[in-house]
C-alpha positions in Angstrom: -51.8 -35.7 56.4 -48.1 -35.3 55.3 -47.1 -35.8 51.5 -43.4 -35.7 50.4 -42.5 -33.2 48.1 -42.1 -34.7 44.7 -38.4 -33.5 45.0 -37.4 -35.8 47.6 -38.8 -38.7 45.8 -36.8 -37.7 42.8 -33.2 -37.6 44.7 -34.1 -41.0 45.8 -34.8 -42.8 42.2 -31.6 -40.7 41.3 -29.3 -42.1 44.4 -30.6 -45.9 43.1 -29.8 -45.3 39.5 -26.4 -44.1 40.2 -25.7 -47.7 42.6 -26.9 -49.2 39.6 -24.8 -46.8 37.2 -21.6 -48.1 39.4 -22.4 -51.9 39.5 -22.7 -51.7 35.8 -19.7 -49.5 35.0 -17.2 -52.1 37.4 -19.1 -54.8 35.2 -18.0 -52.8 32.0 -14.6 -52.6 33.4 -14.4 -56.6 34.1 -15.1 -56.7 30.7 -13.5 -54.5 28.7 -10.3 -56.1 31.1 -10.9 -59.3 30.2 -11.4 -58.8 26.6 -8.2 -56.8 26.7 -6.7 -60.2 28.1 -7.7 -62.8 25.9 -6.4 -60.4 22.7 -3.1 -60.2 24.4 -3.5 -64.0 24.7 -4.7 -64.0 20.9 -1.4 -61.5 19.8 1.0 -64.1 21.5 -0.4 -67.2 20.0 -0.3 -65.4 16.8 3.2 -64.3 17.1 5.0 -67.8 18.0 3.3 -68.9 14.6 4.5 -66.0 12.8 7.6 -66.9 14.4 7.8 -70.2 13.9 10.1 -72.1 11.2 10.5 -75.5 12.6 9.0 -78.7 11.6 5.3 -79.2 10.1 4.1 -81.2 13.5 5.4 -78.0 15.4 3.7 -75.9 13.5 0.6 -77.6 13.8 0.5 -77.6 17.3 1.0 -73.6 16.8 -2.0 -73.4 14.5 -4.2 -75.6 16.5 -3.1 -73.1 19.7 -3.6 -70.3 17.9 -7.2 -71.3 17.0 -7.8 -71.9 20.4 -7.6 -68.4 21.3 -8.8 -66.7 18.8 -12.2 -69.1 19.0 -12.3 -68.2 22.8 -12.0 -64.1 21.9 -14.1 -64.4 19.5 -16.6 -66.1 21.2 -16.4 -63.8 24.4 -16.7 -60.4 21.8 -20.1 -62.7 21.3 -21.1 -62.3 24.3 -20.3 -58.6 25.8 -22.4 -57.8 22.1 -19.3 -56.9 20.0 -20.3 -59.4 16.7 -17.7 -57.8 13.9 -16.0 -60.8 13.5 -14.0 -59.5 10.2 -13.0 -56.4 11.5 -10.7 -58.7 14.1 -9.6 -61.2 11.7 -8.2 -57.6 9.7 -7.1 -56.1 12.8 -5.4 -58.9 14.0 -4.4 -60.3 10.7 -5.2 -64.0 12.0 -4.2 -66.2 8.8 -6.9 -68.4 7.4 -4.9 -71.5 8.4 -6.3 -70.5 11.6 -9.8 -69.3 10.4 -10.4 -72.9 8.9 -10.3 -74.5 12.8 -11.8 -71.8 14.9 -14.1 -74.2 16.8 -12.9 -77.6 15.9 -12.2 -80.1 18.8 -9.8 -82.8 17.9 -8.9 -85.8 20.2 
């Protein structure tokens, strides 16, 4: 009767751990990407309100936009485990005009 040494079993849980240790590093990657994308999507909303001076309905539409974005980067920081919600608001510096319709759905 033949046994394998315990060595060779070894080398093979290693070789399966590292293909898993690569699927989930290219998953980090998607998201740390995509996080990295909706906060450049977040910056821009935020700096057409910063930038904006025109009338109160434009404005509004910037707010509402705004709050948009930041709900959906906030929501997908949720979801890779990253819950410090006032850490972004600071970071950011996302105005409380904002804050107060993170989530709402208007008609």
């Amino acid at each position: 009767m033949s046994l394998a040494p315990p060595r060779l079993l070894a080398e093979a849980q290693l070789r399966a751990r590292q293909g898993i240790d690569v699927l989930a590093a290219e998953m980090l990657a998607d998201k740390a990407a995509s996080l990295g994308h909706q906060g450049r999507l977040v910056e821009a909303a935020l700096a057409r309100l910063r930038a904006s001076d025109g009338p109160a309905e434009e404005r509004l539409r910037l707010v509402r936009a705004a709050a948009r974005e930041v709900w959906a980067f906030l929501v997908q920081r949720e979801l890779c485990g990253l819950r410090d919600q006032q850490e972004i608001i600071r970071l950011y510096g996302i105005p409380p005009e904002v804050l107060v319709r993170l989530g709402a759905m208007e008609r």
